[in-house]
TORFIDREN-132803 format. One record per residue: residue in one letter; x, y, z of N, C-alpha, C, O in turn. Coordinates in steps of 0.02 Angstrom, whole numbers, plus 50000, padded with zeros to 5 digits. Last residue first. Layout:
AXYZXYZXYZXYZ
...
END
This chain:
X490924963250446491374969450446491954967350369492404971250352
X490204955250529489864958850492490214966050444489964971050419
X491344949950620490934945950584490624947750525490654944250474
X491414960150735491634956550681491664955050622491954958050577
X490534964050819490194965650765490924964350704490964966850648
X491134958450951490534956050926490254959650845489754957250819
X492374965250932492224958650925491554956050924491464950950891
X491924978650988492124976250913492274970750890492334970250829
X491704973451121490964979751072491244977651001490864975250960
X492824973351157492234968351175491704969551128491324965251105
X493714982551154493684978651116493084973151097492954970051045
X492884992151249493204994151169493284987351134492924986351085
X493394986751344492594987151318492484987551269492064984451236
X494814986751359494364979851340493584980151335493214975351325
X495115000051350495394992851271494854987451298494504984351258
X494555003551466494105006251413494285002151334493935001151285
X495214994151567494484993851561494324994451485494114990151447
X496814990051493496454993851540495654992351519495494989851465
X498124990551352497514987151400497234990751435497314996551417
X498854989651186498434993251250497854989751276497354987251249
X500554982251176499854981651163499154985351218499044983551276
X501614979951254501404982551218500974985251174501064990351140
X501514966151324501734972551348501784979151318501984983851352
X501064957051232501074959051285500984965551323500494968751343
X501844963851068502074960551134501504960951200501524966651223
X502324964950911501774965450950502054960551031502384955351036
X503894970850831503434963550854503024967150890503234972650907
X503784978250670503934977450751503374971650770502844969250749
X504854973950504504124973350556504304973250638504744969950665
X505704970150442505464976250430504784976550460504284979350438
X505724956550456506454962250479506194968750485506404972650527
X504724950150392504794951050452505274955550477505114958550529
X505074950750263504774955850267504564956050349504284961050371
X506254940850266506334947550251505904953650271506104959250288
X505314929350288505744932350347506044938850336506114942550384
X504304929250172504344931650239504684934450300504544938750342
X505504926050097505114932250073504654933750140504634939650159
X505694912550127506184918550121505834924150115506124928150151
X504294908150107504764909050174505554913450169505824916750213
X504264908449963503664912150015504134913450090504264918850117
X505404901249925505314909049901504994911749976505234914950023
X505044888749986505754891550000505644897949995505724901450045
X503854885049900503914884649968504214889750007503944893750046
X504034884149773503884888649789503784890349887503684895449920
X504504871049766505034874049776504884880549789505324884049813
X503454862249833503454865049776504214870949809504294873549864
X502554854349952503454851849926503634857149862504154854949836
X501104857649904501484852049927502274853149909502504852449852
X500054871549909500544867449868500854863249912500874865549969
X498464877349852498934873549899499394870449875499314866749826
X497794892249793498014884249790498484885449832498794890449850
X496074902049824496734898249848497184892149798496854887849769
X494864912749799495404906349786495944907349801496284912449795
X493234916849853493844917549848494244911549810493964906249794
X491634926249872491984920149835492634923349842492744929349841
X491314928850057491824930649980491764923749935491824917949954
X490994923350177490644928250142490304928550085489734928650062
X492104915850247491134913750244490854918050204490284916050189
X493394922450229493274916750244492534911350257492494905350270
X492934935350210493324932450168493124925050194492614922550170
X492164940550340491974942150269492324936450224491914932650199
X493104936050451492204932050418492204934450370492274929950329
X494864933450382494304938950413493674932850431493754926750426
X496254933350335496054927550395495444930950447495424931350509
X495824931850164496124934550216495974928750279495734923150279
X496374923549994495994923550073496184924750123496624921250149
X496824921949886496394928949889496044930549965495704935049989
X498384915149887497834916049859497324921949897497574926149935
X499324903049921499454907149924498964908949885498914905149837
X500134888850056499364891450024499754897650004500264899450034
X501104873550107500864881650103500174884750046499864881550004
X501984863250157501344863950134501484872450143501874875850177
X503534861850220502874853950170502524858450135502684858450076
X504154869750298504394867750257503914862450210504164859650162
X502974871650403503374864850421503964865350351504294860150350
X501944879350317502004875250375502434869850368502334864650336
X501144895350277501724892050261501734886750327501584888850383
X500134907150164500034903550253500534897650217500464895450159
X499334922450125499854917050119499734910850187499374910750237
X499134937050066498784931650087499114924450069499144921850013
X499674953650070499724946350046499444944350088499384947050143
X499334966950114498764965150056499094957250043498754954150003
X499944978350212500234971850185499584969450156499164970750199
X500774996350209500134991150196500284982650171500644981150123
X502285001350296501825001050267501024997450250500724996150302
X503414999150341503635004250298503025004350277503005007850227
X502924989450471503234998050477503075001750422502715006650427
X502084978650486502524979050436502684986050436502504988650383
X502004969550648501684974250605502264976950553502844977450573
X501714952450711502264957750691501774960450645501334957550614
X501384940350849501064945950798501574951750773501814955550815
X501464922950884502074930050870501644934850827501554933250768
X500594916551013500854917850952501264924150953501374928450996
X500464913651154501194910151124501214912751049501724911751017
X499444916951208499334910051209500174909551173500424903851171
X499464932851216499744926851279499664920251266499814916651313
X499394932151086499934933651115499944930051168500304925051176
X497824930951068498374926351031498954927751069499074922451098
X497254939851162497174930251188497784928351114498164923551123
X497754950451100497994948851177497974942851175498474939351183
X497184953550989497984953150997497984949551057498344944551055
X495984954950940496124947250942497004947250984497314942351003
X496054970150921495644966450969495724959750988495584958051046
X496554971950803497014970850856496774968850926497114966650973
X495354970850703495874965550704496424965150782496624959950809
X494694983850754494524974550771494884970650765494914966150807
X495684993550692495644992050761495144985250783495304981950833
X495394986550555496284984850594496134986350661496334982350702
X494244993350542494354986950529495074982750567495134977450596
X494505005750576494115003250606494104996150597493954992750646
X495305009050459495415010750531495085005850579495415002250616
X495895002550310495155003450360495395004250424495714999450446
X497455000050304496805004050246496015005250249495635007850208
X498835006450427497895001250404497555005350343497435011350337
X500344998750436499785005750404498975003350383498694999850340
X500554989250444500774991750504500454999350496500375003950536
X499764972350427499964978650419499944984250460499504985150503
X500314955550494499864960850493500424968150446501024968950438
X500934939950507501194947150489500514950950464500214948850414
X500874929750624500654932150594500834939450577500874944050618
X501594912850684501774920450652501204921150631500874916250616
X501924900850805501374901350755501454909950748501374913450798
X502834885550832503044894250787502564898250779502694901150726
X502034875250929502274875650865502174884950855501704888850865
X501714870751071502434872351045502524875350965503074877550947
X500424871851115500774864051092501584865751077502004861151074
X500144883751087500024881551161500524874751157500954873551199
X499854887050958500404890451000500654888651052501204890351073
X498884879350936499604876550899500084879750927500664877550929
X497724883951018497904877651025498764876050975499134871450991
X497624896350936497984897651011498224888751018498824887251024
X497144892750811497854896050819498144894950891498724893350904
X496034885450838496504882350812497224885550811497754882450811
X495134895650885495844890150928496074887350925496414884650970
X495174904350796495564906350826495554903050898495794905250951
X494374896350745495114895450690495334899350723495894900650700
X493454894950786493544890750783494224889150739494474884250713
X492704909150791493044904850860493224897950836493084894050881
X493534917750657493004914850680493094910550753493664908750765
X494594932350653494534924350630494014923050683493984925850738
X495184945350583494314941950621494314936550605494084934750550
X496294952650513496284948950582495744948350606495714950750662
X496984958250360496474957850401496324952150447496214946650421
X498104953050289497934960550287497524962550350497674967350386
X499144939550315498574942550305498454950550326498714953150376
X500314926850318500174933950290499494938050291499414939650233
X500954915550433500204918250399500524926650376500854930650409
X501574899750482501564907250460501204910150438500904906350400
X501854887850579501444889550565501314897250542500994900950580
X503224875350638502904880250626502524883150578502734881850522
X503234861050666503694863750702503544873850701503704877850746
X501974854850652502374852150716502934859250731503034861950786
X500194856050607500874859750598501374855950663501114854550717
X499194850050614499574845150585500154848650581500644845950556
X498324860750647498444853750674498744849750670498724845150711
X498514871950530498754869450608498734865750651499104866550699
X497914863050426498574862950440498964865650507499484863350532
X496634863550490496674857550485497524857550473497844853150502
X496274879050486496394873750563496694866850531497144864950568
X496314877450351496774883450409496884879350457497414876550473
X495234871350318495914871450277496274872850322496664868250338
X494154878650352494384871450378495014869750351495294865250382
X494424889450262494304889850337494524884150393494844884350445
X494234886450160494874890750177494964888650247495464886650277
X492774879950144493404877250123493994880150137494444876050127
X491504877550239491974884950231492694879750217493024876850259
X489944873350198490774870450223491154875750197491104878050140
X488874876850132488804874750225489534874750252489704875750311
X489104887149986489184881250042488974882550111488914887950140
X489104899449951488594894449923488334889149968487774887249983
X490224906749974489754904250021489124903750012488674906150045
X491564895549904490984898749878490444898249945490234892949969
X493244893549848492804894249914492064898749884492064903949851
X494194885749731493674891049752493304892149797492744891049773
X495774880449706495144878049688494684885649730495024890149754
X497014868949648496874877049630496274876449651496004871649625
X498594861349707497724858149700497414867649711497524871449759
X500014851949660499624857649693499014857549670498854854249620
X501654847549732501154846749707500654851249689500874856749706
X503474847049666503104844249724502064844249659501914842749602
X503804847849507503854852249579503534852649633503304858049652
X504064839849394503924840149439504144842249511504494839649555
X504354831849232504544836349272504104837549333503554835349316
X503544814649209503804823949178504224825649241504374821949288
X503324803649205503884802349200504324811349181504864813449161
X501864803149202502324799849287503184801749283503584801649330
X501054815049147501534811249144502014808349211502384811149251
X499244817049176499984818949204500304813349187500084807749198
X498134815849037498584813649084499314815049115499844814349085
X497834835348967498164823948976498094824149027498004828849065
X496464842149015497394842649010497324834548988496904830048993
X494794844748936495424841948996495924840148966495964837448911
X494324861948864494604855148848495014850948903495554853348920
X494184874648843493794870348900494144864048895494154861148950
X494014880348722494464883548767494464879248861494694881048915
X492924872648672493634871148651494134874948698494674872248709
X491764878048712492054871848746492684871748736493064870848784
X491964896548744491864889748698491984885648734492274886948787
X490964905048875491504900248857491444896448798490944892848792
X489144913848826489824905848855490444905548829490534905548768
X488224921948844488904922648825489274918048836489824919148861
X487074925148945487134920948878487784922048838487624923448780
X487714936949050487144935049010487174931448944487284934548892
X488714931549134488864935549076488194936349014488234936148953
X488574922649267488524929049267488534933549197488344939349204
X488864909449215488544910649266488164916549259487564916549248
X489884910849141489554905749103488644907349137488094906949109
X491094914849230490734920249168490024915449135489674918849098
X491164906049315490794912049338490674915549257490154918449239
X491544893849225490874892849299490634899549288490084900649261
X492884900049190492254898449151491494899149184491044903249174
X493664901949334493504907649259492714908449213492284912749204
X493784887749332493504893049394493124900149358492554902349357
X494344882449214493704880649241493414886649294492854889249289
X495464889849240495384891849190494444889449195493994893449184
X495894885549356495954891549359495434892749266495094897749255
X496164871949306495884875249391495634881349352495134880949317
X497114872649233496414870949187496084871049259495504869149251
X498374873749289498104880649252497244879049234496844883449223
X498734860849314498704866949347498234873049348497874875849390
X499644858249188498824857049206498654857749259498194853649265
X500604872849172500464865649174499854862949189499474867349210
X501034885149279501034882149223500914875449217501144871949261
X500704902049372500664893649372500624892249298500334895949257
X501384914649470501124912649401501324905049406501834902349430
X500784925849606501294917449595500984916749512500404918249499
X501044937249745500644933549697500974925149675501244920749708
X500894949449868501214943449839500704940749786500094941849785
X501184965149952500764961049915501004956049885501554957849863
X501274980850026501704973550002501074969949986500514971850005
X501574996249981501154991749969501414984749948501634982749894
X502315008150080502405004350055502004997050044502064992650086
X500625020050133501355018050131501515013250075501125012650028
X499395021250063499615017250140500205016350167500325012650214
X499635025149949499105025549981499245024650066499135028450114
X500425031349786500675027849884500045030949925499935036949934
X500555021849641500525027549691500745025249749501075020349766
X501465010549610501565016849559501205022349572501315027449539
X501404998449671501885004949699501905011449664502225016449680
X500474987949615501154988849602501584994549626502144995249600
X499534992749692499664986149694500424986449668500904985249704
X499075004349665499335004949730499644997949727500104997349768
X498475005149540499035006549548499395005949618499995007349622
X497504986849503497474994949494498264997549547498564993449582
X496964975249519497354977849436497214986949452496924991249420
X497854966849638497194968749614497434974049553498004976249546
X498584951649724498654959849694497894959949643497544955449621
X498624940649774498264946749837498234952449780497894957549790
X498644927949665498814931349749498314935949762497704935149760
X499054921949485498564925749561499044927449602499644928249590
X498814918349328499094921649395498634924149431498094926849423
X499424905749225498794909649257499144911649318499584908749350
X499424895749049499874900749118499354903849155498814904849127
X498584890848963499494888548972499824888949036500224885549067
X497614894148931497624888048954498184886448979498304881349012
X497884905248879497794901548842497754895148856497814890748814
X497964912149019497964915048948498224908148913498794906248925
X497044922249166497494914049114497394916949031497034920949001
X497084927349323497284930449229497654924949212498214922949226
X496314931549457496544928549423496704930849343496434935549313
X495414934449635495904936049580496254931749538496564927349569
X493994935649719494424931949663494744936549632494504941549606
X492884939349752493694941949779494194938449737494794939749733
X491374943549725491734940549683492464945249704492614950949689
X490254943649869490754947549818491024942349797491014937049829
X488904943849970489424939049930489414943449877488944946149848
X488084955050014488784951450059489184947150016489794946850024
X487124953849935487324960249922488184959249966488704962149950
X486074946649928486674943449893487074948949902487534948449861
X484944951349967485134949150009485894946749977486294944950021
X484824970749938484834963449920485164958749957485684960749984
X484614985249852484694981949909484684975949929484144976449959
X484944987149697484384985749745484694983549802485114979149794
X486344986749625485524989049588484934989049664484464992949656
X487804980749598487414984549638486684987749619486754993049588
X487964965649520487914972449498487454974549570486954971549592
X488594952149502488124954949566488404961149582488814962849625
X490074956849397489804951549446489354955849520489554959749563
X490144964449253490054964049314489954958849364489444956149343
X491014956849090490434958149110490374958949225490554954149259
X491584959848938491804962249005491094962249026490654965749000
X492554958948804492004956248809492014958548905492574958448931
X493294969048694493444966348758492534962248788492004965148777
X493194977948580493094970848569493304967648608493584962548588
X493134991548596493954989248611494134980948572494644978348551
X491924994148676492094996448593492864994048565493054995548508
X492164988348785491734984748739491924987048671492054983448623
X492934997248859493314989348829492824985148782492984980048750
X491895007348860492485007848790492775003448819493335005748807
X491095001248945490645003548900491285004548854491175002148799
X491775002049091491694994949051491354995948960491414991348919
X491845016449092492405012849087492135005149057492325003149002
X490385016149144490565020249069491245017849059491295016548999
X490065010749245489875006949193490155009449110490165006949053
X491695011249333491045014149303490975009249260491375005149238
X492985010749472492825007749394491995007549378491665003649411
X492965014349582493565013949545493565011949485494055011449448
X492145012549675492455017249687492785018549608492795024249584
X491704999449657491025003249642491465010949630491255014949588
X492184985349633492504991149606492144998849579492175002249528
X491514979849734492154979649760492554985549701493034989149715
X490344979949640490554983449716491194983449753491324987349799
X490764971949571490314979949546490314983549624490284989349644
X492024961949495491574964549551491274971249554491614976049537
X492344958249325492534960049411491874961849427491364962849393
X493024950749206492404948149250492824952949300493414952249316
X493424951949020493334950349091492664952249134492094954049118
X494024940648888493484943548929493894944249009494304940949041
X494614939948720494834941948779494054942748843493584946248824
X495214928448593494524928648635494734932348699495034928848739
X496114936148478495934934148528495294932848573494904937548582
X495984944948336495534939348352495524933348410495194928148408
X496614955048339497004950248311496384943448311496474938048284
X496074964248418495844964648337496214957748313496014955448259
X496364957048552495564955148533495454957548450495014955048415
X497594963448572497524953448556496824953948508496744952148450
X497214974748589497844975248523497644966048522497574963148468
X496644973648692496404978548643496794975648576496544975048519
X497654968448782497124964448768496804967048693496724963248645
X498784979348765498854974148750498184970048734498124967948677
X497934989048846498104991148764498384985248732498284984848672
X497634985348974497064985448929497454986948837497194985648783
X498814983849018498324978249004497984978948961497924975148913
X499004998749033499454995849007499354987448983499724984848941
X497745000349125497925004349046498335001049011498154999748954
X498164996949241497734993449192497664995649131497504991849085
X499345001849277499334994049257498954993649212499084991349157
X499065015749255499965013149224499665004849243499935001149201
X497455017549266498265020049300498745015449246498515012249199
X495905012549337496495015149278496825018649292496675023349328
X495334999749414495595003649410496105007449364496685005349357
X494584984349486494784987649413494954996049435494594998149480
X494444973849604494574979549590495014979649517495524976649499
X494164957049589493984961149649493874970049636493344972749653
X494484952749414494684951149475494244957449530494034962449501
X495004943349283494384941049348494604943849391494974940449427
X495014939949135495304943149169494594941149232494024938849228
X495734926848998495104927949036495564932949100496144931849116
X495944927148832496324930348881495804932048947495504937448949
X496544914448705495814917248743496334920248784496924918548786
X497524911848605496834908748601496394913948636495964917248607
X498664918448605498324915048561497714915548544497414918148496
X499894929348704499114926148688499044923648609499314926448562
X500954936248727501024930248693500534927248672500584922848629
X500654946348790501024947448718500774943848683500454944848631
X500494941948917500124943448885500024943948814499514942548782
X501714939648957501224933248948500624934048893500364930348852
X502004953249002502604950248929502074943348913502044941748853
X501284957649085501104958249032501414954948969501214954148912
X501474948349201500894947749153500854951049098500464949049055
X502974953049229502774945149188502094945649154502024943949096
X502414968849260503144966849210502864958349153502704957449094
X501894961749384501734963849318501934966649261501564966649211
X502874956649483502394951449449502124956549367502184954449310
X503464966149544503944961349519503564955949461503814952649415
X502524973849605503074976749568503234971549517503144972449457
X501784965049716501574965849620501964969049575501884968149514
X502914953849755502734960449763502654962949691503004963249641
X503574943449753503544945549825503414951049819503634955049860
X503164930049664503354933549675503084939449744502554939249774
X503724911049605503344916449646503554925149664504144926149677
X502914901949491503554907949515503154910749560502564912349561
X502904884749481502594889549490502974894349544503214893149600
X502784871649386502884878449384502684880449400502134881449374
X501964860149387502714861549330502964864949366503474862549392
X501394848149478501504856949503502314855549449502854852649458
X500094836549498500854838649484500964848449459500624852749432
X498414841449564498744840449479499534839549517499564842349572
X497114838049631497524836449632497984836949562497894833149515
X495374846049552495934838149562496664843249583496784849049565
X493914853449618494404850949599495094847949595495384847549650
X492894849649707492884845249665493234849749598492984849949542
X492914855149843492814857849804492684855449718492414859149677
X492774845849947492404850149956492194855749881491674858849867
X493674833249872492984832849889492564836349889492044835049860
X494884842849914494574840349828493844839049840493424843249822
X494984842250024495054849549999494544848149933494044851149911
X495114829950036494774833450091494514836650046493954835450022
X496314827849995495764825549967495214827350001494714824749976
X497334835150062497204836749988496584834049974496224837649940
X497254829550187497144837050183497094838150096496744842750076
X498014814750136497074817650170496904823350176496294823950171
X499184819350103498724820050071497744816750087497194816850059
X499704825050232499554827950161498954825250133498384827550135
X499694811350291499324817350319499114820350268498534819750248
X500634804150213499754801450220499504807450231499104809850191
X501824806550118501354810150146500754805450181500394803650135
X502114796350015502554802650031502514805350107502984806150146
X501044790749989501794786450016502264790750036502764789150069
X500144798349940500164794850021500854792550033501144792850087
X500674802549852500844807149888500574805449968500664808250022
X500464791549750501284795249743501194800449819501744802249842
X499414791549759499634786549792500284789149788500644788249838
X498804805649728498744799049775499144796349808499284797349867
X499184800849572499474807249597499434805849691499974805049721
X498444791949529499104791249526499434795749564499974794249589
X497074798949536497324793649580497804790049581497814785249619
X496834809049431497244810249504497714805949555498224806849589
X495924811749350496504808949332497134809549396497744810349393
X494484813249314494944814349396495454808749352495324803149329
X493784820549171494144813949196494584816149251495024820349241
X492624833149153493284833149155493624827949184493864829949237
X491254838549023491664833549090492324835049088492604837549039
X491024855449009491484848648964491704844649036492094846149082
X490094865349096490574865549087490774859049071490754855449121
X488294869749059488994863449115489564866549076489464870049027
X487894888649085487784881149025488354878349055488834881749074
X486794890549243487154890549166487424885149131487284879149137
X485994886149335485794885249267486204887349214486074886549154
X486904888449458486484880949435486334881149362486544876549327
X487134900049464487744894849452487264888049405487294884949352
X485824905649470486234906849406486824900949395486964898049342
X485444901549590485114897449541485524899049467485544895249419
X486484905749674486564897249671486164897849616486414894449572
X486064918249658486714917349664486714911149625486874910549566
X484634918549719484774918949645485374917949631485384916049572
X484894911949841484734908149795484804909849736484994905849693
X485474918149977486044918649905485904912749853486334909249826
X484674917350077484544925250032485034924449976485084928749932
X484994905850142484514905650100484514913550055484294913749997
X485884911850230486244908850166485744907950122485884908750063
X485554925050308485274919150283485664916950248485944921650220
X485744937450331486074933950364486144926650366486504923050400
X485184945550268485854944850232486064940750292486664941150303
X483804947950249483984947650180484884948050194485254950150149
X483594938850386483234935550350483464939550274483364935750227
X484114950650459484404941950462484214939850395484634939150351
X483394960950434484014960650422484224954150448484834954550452
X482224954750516482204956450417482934956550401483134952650359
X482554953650639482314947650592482494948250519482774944450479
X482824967950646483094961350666483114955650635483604952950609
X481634975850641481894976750609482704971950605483104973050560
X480884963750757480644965950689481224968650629481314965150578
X481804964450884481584957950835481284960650768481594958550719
X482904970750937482514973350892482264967950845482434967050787
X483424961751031483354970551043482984972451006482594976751029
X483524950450970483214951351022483084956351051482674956451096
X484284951950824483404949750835483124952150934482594954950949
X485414955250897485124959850868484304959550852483864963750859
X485974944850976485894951550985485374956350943484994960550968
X485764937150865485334936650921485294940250967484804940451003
X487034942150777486224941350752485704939650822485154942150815
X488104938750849487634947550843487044947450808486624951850809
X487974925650879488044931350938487904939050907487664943850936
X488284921150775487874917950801487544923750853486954925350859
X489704924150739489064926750693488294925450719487794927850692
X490384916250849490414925450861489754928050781489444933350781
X490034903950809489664905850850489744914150863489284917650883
X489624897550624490154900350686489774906450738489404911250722
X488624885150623488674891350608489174893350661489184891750720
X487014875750617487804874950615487974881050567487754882550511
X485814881850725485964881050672486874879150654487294882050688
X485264884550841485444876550813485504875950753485314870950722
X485234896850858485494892250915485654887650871486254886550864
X484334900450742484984903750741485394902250803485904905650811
X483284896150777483314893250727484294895450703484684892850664
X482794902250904482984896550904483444891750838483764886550843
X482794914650835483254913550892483364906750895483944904650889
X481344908950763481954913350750482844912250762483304910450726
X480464909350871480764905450830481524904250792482004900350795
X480464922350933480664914250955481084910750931481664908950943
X480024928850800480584930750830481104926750889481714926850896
X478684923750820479014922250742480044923050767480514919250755
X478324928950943478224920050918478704919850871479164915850878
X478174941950900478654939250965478774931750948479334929450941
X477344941250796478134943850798478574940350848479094937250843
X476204940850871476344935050815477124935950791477434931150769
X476294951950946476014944850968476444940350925476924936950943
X476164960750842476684962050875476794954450906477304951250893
X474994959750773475644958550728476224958050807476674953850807
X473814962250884473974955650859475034953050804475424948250803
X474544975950905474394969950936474494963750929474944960150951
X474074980150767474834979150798474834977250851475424975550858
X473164983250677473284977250708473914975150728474224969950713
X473354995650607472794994650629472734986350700472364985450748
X474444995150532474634997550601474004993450643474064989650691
X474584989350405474524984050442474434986150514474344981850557
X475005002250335474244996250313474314989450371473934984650362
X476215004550372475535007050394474855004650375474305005550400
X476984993550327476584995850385476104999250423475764998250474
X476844996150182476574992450223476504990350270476094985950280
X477305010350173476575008450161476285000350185475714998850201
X478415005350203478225010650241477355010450225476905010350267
X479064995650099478944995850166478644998550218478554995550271
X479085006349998478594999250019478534997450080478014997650113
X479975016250036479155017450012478675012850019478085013650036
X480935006950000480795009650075480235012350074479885010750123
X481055004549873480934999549925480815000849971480534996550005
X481165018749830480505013149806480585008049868480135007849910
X482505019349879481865022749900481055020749886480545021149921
X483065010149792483285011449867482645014549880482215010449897
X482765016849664482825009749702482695007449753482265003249764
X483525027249711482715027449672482355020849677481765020049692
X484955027549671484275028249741483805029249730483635034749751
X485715023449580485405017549636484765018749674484315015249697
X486165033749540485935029849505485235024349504484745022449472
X486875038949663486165042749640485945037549579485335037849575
X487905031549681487345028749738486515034549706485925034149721
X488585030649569488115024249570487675025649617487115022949617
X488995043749595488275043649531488085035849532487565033949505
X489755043349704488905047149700488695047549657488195051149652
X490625035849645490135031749702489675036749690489135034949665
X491325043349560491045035449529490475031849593490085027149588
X491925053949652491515055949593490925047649586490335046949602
X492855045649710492265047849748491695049649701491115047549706
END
C-alpha cells in the first residue's frame, strides 16, 4: 500500500496539471456554449455512429454508447483516450521504430505437411494462428508441465544456475519474498560472471509491489531492468498492460503459464487460500518464440538498449529425423491488432471440439462471441468445463464473472469452483489433440486489452499432464448448478448492470 501512495503522490501533479487544463479550457470556451453544445451534439452523432459500424465486440459496443449518449461530452473524451485503439499509437510507434529483429527463415512447411496429413483441421487452426501472429509452427522437444508454481520454481532456478549467455525476465508482477529474492541472487551472481541478464515488467500491474527504488539496486546488481508503459499521466495506453509471462535462458529453455514472480504464486504466503496456478518449461526451437517475443518488447520499450543480434540468431532446420512430441506454435496477442488472436483461437477450437472442451481461467467476461461459441458446443453435445476460483481475488470482478453462470449452465456447460482456494491457471484442453497453456484469461481485459501469450500444442504428451491435473483439481471443486446459483429480480438486475460494464473491468 505504502508503493501506491508515493506512485499516486508522485503522479499527482500530473494528474492535476491535466485537469487544470481542462478546466481552463472550458471556461475559455463557456462564452459559446450554445454554439459548442450544437456542434457537440453533431460530433457525438457521429460518434455513435462511428461506434455502430465499427468491427468490435458488441457488449464493448454497448457501454460506450451508453455512455457517449448520457454524457456525450465527458463520453466522447473517455472513448476517444481509452476506448480508441487509435489512443495506442505511441505503443505501435515504439514497436514500429525499434531496432528489426535478424530475419528469421519460415522453416515450417515440412512441419505442414507432416500435420495436414495428420490433421487438416489442426493444422488450419495453426496457420491461422501463424498468419495472425507471424510466428512459426516448430516440432515440440519438450515440454514439462507443471501443476503449480510450487513445483515449477525449484526448475527455474536450478535453469538458472546454468546460464551462459543471456537471462531475459518478463513478467506482469515483481514482488520480493523467497522467489524473487531467490532469482534475483542467482541473476546477480550470472551478471558478475558476465551474463547478459535483463528484465521487463509492467509498472502498473506491479504499481503495488515493486518501486522504482527496487528496480534502482538490480541496476547496481548489473541487472539491466526496464518498466513497460510507466504510469506518469493519464493516458490513452493506460488499458494495454504488458501480461506476459516468461524466463529464457540462453535460447535453450523458457517458461511460462499463469505464475507471476512474487510469493502467493508459489504458496509461500496465503492470500486467497490455496493458490493454484500452472505453468510449462519448453526446449528446442520452440524457445526462439519466446526469446523473439522478449526481444520485440525490450528493443521497443528499454530506451536504446538492444538485444545483441547474436542472442537472436534462427534455430536450424527442424530435423525430420529428431525427437518429437507432437507440436507447438509460441506466439503474442497484441491489442495493437483489429484481430484478437486468443480470442478467435477459443471459438475456433470449440468448433472443432467433438467430444470435449476444458478451460482453466481465473476470470469469466467473455465477449458475445466466445460466449456462443461456448453455449453453441454445449448445445451440440460436446463436454464443455470451466474451472473458476472458489476464493475471489477481486470481489467485484468474480461477482461479473458469475453473472455469465446461468445462460452457460442452462445451455449444458459444467461450471466448478475450486473450494481450497484461488485458481490463477490459464489453460484450455480439446478432444485429447490440442490444448493451450499461457497468460490468457477468458476476460475483455485479457483477451482485447493485454499484451498476452499463449502456445498451442498439438499431440504433445503435455496434453495427458494438463488433463490429469485437471480432473484432480476438479475433485476439489463444487459444481455450479442451476439450482444453485442465485436468481430472482434483484440477481438479475444485479447482473444486468454488471454485464454491461464488463468489458471495462
Amino acid at each position: 500500500m505504502n508503493k501506491i501512495i508515493r506512485r499516486v503522490l508522485t503522479i499527482l501533479p500530473a494528474v492535476l496539471l491535466q485537469g487544470a487544463w481542462l478546466a481552463v479550457l472550458f471556461s475559455w470556451l463557456a462564452p459559446w456554449a450554445a454554439v459548442i453544445n450544437f456542434v457537440l451534439s453533431i460530433l457525438a452523432f457521429l460518434l455513435v455512429l462511428y461506434i455502430i459500424t465499427k468491427q468490435d465486440e458488441g457488449t464493448y459496443k454497448i457501454i460506450w454508447l451508453l455512455l457517449v449518449l448520457t454524457l456525450p461530452l465527458p463520453g466522447a473524451l473517455l472513448y476517444l483516450i481509452f476506448g480508441n485503439k487509435r489512443t495506442t499509437r505511441p505503443l505501435q510507434k515504439k514497436l514500429a521504430e525499434a531496432r528489426p529483429l535478424p530475419d528469421w527463415p519460415d522453416e515450417s512447411a515440412p512441419l505442414y505437411e507432416e500435420l495436414s496429413a495428420a490433421d487438416c483441421r489442426a493444422a488450419q487452426t495453426f496457420r491461422t494462428v501463424q498468419a495472425a501472429t507471424c510466428f512459426p509452427l516448430c516440432p515440440n522437444r519438450s515440454a514439462t508441465y507443471y501443476p503449480l508454481g510450487d513445483d515449477m520454481f525449484p526448475v527455474m532456478l536450478a535453469e538458472l544456475e546454468k546460464a551462459e549467455k543471456f537471462i531475459f525476465v518478463e513478467y506482469f508482477i515483481l514482488e520480493d519474498g523467497v522467489m524473487w529474492d531467490s532469482m534475483v541472487d542467482i541473476m546477480a551472481r550470472k551478471a558478475a560472471q558476465g551474463v547478459d541478464v535483463r528484465v521487463l515488467y509492467d509498472d502498473l500491474g506491479s504499481i503495488g509491489t515493486y518501486s522504482w527504488k527496487n528496480a534502482e539496486s538490480l541496476t547496481k546488481k548489473g541487472i539491466r531492468i526496464a518498466p513497460f508503459n510507466p504510469l506518469v499521466f493519464i493516458k490513452g495506453t493506460l488499458n494495454c498492460r504488458d501480461h506476459r509471462k516468461m524466463l529464457i535462458i540462453d535460447g535453450k529453455v523458457s517458461f511460462s503459464g499463469g505464475v507471476n514472480l512474487a510469493d502467493e504464486y508459489i504458496n509461500k504466503v496465503e492470500r486467497f487460500g490455496h493458490w493454484k496456478d500452472i505453468g510449462f518449461k519448453l526446449t528446442g526451437e520452440a524457445v526462439g518464440s519466446y526469446t523473439r517475443m522478449f526481444a520485440a518488447f525490450w528493443n521497443a520499450f528499454a530506451h536504446n538498449d538492444p538485444v545483441p543480434d547474436q542472442f537472436l540468431a534462427p534455430p536450424q532446420a527442424p530435423d525430420p529425423a529428431g525427437p518429437k512430441d507432437g507440436f507447438v506454435l509460441s506466439y503474442y496477442d497484441s491489442p495493437l491488432k483489429n484481430y484478437a488472436v486468443s480470442n478467435e483461437l477459443f471459438i475456433d477450437l470449440l468448433s472443432q471440439a467433438r467430444d470435449y472442451a476444458w478451460f482453466y481461467t481465473p476470470y469469466l467476461m467473455p465477449g458475445d462471441a466466445l460466449l456462443g461459441a461456448l453455449v453453441r458446443a454445449a448445445r451440440r453435445g460436446v463436454d464443455v468445463r470451466i474451472i473458476m476460483p472458489g476464493i475471489p481475488d477481486k470481489k467485484l470482478v468474480y461477482r461479473m464473472g458469475r453473472s455469465f453462470y446461468p445462460v452457460l449452465l442452462e445451455a449444458g456447460v459444467k461450471i466448478y469452483e475450486y473450494t481450497p482456494g484461488f485458481v490463477h491457471a490459464k489453460a484450455s484442453i480439446v478432444d485429447d489433440v490440442l490444448c493451450t497453456v499461457g497468460t490468457v484469461n477468458l476476460d475483455y481485459r485479457s483477451l482485447f486489452l493485454h499484451f498476452e501469450n499463449n502456445s498451442l500444442f498439438y499431440r504433445a504428451s503435455l496434453l495427458a499432464d494438463l488433463k490429469a491435473d485437471y480432473l484432480a483439481t476438479q475433485a476439489k471443486c463444487r459444481e455450479r448448478t442451476p439450482d444453485n446459483i442465485d436468481r430472482g429480480f434483484w440477481h438479475w438486475l444485479v447482473d444486468g448492470v454488471l454485464r454491461i460494464f464488463a468489458p471495462l473491468c
